[in-house]
N, C-alpha and C positions, 0 to 999 in steps of 0.2 A: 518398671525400671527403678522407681524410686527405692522401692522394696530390696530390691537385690542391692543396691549401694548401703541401705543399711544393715543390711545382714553381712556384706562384705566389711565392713566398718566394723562391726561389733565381731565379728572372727577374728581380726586384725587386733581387737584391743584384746581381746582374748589371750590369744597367743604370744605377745606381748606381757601380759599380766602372767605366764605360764613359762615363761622367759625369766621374769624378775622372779619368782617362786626358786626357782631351781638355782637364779644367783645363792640366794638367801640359805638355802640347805645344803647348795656346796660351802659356802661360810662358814655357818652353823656346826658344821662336821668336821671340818679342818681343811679341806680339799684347799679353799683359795683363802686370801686374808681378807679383810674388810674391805682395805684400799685396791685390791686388785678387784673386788665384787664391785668396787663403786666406780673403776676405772669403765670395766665391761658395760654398769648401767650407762657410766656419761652421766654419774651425778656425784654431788660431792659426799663424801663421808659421812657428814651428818644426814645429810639426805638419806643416804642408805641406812642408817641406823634408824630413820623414823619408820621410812619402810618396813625394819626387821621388825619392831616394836610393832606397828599394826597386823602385819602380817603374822607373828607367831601368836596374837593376841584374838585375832578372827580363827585361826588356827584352831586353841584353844577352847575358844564358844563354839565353834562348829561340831568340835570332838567331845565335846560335854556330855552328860547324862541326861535324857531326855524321855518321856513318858512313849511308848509304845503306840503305833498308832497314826493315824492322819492327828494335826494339830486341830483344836477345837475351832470352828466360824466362828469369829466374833459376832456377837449378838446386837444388831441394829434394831434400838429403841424402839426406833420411829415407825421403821418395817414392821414390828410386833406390835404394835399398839393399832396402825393398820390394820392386821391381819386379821386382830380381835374385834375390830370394830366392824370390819367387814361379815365378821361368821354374825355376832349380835343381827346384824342386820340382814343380815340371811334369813337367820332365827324366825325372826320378824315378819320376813317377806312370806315365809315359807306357811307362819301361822293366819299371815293375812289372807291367802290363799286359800288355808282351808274354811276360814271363818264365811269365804263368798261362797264357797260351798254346800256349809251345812244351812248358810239362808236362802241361797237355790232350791236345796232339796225341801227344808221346810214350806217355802212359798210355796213350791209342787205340790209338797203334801196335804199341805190348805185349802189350794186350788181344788184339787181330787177331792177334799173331804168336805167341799163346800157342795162340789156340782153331785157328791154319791146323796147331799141330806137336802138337796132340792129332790130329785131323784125322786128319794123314797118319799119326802110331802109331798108331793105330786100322784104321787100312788095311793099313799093316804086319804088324799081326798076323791079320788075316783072310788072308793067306795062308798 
């Protein structure tokens, strides 16, 4: 419920804001005078001049030249200096990993090459 009242609220300011546009470009064009734009808003003249002033001025910035594209993500430091800290120690984990490995397998291979030279002394001396 809460939801819906704010979605209903922000449609409402919307159209409202979509309302005072369309004062401002019937002005702008000659259709009504300032004072009859600012009668219709229910504000006073100056009021509606501030209005006009931001509003052809967002105008403006909106309708600018602008590079082609999604806009770039700005780049959070923090995130990145995590990110790298994180692979480092990936790195890390990754090489410590193989390191139990290759002494795994050497142990084995010591073990096997201790019991094959008992093995053959033992043969040795039965002759």
């Amino acid at each position: 419920m809460e939801e819906k009242g704010r979605r209903h609220k922000k449609e409402k300011e919307q159209k409202l804001a979509r309302e005072r546009a369309l004062v401002i470009l019937q002005v702008r064009s000659g259709i009504l005078t300032a004072k009859e734009g600012s009668q219709l808003l229910g504000v006073s003249r100056k009021t509606y001049y501030e209005w006009e002033e931001k509003s052809l001025k967002a105008m403006a910035l909106a309708l600018g030249n602008r590079p082609a594209g999604r806009p770039p993500v700005p780049v959070d430091e923090e995130k990145e200096t995590l990110r790298e800290r994180i692979w480092e120690l990936e790195k890390k984990l990754d090489l410590a990993g193989k390191t139990i490995e290759v002494k795994e397998f050497l142990g084995a291979y010591e073990e096997f090459r201790h019991k094959g030279a008992k093995k053959n002394r033992s043969i040795g001396k039965r002759r």
